[in-house]
FIKOLZA-1660 file (N, C-alpha, C; in steps of 0.1 Angstrom, whole numbers, plus 5000, padded with zeros to 4 digits):
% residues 149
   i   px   py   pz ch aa at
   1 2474 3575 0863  A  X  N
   1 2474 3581 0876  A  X CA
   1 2463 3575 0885  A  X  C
   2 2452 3568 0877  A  X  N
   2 2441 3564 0890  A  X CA
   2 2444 3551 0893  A  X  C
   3 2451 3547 0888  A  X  N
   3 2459 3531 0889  A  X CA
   3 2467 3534 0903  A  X  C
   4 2474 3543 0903  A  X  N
   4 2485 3543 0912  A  X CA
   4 2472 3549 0927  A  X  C
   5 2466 3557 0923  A  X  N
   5 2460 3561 0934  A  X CA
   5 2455 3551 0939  A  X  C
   6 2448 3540 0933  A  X  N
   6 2439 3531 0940  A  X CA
   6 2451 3518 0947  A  X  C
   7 2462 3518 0940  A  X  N
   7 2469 3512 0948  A  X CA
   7 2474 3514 0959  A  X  C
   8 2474 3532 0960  A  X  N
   8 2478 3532 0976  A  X CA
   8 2468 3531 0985  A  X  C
   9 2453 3535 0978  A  X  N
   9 2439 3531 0987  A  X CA
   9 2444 3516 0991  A  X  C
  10 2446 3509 0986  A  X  N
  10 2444 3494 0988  A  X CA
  10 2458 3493 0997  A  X  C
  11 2465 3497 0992  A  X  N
  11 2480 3497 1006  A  X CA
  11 2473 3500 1018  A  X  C
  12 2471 3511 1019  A  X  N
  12 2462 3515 1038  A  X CA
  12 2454 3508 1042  A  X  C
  13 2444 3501 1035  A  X  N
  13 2434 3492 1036  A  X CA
  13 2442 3481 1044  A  X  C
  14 2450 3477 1033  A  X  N
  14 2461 3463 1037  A  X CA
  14 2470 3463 1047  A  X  C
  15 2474 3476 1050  A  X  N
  15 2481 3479 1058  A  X CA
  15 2475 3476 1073  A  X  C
  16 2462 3485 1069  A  X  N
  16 2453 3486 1083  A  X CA
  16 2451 3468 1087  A  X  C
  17 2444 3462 1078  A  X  N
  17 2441 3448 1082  A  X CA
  17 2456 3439 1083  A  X  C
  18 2464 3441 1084  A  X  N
  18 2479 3432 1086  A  X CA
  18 2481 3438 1102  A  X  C
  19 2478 3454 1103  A  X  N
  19 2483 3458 1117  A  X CA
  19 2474 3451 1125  A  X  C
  20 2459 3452 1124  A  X  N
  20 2450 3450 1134  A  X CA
  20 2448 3435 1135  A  X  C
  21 2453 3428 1125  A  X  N
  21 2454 3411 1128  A  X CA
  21 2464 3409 1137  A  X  C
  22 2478 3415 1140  A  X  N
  22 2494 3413 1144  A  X CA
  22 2489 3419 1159  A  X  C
  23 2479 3429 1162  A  X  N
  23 2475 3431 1177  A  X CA
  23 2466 3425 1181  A  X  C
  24 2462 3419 1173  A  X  N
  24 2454 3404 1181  A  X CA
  24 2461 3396 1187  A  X  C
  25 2472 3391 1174  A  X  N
  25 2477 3380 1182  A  X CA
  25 2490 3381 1193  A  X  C
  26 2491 3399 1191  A  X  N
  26 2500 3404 1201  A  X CA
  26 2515 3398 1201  A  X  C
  27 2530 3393 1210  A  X  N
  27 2539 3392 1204  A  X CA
  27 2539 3374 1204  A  X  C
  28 2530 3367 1199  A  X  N
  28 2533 3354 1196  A  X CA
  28 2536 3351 1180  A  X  C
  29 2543 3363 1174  A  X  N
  29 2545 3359 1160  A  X CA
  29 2552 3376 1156  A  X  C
  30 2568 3372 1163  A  X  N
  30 2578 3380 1158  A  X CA
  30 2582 3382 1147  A  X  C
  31 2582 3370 1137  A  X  N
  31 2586 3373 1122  A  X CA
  31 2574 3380 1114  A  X  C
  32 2565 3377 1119  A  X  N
  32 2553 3385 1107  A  X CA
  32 2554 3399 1108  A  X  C
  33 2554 3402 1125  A  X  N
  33 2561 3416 1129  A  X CA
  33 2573 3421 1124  A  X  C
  34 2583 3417 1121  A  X  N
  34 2597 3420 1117  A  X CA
  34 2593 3422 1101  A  X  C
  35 2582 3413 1097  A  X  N
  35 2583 3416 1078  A  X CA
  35 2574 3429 1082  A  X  C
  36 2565 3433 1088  A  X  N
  36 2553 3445 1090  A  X CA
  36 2561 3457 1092  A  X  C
  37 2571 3456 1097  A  X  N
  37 2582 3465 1107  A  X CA
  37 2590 3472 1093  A  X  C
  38 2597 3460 1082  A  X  N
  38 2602 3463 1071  A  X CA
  38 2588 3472 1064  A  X  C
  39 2585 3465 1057  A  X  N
  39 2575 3468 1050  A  X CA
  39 2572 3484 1054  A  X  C
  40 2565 3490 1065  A  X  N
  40 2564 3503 1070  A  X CA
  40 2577 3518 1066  A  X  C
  41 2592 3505 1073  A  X  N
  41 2600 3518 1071  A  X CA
  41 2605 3516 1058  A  X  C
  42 2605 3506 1048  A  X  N
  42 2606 3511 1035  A  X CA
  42 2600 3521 1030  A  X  C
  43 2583 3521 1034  A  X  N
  43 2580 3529 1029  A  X CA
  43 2580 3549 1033  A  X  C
  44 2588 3545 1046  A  X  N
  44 2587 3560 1050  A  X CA
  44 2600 3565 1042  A  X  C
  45 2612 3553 1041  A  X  N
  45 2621 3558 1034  A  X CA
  45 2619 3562 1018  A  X  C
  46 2609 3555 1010  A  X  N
  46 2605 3560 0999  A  X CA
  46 2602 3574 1001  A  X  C
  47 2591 3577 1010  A  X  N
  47 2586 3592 1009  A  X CA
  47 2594 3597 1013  A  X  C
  48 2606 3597 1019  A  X  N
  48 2617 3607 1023  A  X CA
  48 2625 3607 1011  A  X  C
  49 2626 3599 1003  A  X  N
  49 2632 3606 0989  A  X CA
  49 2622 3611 0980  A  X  C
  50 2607 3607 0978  A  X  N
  50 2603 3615 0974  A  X CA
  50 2605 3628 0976  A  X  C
  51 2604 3633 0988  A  X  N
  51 2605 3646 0996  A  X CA
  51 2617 3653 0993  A  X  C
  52 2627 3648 0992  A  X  N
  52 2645 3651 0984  A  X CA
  52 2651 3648 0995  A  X  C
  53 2646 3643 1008  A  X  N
  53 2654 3640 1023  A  X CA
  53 2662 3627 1019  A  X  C
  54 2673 3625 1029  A  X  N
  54 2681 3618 1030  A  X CA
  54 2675 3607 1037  A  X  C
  55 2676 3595 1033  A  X  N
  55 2675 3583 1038  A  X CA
  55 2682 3572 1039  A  X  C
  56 2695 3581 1043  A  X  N
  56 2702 3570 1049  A  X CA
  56 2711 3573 1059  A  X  C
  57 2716 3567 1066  A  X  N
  57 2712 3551 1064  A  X CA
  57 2702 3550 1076  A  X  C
  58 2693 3541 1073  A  X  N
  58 2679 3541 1079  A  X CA
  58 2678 3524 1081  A  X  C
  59 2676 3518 1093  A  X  N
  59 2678 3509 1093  A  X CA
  59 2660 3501 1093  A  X  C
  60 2661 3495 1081  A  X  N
  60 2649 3494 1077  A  X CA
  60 2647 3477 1081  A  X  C
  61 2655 3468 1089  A  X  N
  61 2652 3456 1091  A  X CA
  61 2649 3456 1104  A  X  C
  62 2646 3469 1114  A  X  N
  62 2647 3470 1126  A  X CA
  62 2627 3460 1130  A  X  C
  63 2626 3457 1142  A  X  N
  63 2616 3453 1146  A  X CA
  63 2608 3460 1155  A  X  C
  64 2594 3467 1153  A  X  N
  64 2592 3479 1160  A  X CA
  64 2581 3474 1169  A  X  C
  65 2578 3482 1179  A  X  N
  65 2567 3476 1185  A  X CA
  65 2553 3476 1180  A  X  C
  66 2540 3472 1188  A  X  N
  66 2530 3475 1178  A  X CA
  66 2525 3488 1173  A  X  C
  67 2527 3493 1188  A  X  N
  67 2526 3506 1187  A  X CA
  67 2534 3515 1178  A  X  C
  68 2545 3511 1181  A  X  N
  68 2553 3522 1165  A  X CA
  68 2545 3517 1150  A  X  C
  69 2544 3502 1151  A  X  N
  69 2541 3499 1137  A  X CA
  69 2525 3508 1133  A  X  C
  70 2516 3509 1145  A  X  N
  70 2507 3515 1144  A  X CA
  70 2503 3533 1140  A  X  C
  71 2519 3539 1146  A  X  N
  71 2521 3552 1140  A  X CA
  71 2525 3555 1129  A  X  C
  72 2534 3546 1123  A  X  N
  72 2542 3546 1112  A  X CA
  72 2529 3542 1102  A  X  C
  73 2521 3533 1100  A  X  N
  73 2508 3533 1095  A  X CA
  73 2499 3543 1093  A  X  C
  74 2502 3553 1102  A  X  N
  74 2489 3566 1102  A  X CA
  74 2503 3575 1096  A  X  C
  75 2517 3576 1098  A  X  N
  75 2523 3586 1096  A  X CA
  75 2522 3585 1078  A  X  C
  76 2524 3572 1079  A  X  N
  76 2525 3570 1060  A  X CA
  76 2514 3574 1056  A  X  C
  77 2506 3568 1061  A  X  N
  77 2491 3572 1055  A  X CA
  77 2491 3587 1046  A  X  C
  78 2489 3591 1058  A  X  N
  78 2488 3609 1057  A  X CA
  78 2501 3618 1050  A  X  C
  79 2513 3613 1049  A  X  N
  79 2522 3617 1039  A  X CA
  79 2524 3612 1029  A  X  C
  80 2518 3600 1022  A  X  N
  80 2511 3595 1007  A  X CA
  80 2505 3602 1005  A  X  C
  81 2492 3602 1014  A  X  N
  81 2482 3615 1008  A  X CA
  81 2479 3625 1005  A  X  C
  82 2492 3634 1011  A  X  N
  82 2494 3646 1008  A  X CA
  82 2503 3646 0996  A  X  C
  83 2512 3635 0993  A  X  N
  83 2520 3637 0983  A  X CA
  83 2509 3634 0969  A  X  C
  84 2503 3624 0968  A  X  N
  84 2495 3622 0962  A  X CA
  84 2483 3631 0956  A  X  C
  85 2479 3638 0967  A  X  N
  85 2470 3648 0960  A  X CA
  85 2475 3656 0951  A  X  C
  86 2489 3666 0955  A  X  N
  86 2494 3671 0944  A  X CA
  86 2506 3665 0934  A  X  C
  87 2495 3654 0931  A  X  N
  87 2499 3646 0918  A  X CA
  87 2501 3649 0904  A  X  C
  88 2504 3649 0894  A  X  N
  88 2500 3653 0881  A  X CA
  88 2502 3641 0874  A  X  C
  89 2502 3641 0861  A  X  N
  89 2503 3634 0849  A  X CA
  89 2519 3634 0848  A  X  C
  90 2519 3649 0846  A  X  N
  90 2534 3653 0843  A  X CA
  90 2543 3653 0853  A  X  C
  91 2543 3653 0868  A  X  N
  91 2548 3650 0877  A  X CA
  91 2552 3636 0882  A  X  C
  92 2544 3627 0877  A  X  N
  92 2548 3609 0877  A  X CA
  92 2559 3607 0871  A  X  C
  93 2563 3617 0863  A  X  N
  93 2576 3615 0853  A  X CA
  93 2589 3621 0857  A  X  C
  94 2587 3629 0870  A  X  N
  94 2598 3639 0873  A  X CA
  94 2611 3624 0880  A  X  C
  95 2622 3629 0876  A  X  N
  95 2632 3621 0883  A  X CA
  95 2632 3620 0892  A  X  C
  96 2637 3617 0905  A  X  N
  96 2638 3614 0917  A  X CA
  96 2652 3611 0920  A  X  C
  97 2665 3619 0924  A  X  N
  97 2675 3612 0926  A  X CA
  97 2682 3610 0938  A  X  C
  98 2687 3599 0944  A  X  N
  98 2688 3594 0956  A  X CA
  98 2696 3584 0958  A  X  C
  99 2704 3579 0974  A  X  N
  99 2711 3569 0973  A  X CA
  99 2702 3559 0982  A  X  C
 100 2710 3543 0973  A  X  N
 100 2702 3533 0984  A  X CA
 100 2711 3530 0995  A  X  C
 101 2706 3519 0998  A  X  N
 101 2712 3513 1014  A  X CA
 101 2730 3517 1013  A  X  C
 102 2739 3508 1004  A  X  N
 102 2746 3507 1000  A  X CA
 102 2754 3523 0994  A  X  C
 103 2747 3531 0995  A  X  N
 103 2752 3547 0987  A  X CA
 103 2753 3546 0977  A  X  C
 104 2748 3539 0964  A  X  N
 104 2746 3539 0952  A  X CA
 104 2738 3554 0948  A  X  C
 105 2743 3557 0938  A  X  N
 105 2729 3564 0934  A  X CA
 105 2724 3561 0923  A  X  C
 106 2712 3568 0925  A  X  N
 106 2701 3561 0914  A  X CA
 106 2688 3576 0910  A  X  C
 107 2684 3568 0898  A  X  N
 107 2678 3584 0895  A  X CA
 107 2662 3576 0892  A  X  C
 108 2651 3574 0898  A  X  N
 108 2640 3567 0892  A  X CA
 108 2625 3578 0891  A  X  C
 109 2621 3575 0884  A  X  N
 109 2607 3582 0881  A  X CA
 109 2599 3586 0894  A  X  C
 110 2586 3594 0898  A  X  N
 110 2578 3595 0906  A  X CA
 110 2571 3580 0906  A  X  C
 111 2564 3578 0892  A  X  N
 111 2556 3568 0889  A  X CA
 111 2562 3550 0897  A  X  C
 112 2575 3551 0893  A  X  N
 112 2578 3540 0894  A  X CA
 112 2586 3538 0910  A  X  C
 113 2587 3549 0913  A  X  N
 113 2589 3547 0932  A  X CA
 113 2573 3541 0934  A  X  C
 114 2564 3552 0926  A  X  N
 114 2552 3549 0936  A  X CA
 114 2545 3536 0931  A  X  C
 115 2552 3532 0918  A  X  N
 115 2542 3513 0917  A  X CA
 115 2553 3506 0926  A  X  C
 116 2566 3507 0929  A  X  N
 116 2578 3502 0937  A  X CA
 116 2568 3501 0950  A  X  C
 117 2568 3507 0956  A  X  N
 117 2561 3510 0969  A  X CA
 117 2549 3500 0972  A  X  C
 118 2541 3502 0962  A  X  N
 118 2525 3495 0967  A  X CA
 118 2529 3483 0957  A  X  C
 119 2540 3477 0953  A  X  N
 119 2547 3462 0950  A  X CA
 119 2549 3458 0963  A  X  C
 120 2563 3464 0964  A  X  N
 120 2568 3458 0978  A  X CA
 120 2559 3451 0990  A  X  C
 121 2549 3466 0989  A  X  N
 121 2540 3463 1007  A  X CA
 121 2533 3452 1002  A  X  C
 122 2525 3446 0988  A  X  N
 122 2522 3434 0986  A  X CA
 122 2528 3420 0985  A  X  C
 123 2538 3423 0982  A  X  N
 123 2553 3411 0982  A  X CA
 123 2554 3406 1001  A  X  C
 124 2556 3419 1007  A  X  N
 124 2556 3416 1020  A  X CA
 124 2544 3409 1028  A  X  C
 125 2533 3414 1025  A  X  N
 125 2525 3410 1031  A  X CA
 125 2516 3392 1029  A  X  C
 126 2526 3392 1018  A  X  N
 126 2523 3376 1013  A  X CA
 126 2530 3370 1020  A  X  C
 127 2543 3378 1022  A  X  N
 127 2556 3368 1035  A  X CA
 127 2551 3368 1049  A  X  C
 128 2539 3379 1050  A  X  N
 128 2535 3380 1063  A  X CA
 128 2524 3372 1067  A  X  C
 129 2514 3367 1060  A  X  N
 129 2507 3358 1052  A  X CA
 129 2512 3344 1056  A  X  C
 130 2518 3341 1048  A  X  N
 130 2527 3327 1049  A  X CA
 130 2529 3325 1064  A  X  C
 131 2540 3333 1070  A  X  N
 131 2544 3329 1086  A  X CA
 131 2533 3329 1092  A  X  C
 132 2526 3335 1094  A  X  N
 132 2511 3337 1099  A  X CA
 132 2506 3322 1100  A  X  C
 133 2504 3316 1090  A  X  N
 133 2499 3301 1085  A  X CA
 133 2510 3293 1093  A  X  C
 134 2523 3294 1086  A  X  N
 134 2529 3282 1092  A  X CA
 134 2528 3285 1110  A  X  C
 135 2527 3294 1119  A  X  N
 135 2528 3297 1129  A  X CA
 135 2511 3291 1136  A  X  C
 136 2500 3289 1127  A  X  N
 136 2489 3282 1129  A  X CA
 136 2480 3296 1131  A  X  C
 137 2486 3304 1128  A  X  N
 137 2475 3317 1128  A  X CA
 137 2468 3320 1115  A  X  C
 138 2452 3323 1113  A  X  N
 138 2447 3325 1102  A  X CA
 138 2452 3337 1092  A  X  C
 139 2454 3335 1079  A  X  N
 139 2462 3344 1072  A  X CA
 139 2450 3356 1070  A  X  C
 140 2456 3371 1069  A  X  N
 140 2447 3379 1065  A  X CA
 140 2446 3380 1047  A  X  C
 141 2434 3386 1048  A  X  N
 141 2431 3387 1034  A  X CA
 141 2431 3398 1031  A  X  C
 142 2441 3402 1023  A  X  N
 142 2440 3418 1015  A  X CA
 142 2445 3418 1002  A  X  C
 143 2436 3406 0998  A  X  N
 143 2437 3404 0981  A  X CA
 143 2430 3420 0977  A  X  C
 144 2438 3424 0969  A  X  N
 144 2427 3437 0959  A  X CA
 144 2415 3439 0955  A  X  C
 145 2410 3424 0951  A  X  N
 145 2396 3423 0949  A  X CA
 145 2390 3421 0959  A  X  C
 146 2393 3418 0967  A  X  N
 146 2383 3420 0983  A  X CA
 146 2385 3433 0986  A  X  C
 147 2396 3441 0989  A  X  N
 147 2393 3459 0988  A  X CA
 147 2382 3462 0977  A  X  C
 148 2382 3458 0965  A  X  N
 148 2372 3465 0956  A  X CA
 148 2359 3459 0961  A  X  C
 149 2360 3452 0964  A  X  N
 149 2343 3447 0967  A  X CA
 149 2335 3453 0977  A  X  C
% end
């Protein structure tokens, strides 16, 4: 459980430094914005099944402004952390069942939405990373080990 916690510390962290690099450079780099944009409402859609809410269909490829991306940042924040405090051992294990994009359903652990989660936002922010570069903009750094340091 302190694994998963510290990965969502490092999510917010990463989160925060991907938003506040993307309003620097303000709208000269739409795709880094459009992966930031994903990245965000995936994860509101995770905590809305956490929650037992319906999440669908939620269109999670949408491109938001900075400003939404900046609420959506504090809104996650603060509904991880409340989910998270009343965490348990035995509660990382409870099922979770839910449909995806497609109306599948699917039945997955607490534990493994929430390593799913702080995967993804790292997966993305390496795509956000990348364009960043090829676009001639300096890439942010939110390797893990620079959060722990």
């Amino acid at each position: 459980m302190i694994t998963i916690m510290k990965m969502f510390e490092h999510l917010n962290w990463a989160n925060q430094q991907i938003l506040e690099a993307l309003k620097t450079i303000g709208d000269r780099n739409h795709q880094s914005k459009r992966f930031f944009s994903h990245l965000l409402l995936a994860e509101e859609v995770w905590f809305n099944r956490l929650q037992g809410l319906d999440s669908n269909p939620q269109a999670i490829w949408t491109e938001l402004t900075i400003e939404e991306c900046s609420n959506l940042v504090k809104k996650n924040k603060l509904g991880f952390a409340g989910f998270l405090a009343g965490l348990t051992e035995t509660t990382l294990e409870d099922l979770i069942m839910y449909k995806n994009s497609t109306g599948q359903k699917f039945s997955t652990s607490v534990g493994d939405i929430l390593t799913h989660v702080a995967l993804h936002g790292q997966y993305h922010r390496g795509q956000i990373n990348r364009q960043l570069r090829e676009d001639g903009f300096e890439p942010v750094n939110v390797d893990f080990i620079t959060f722990v340091r």
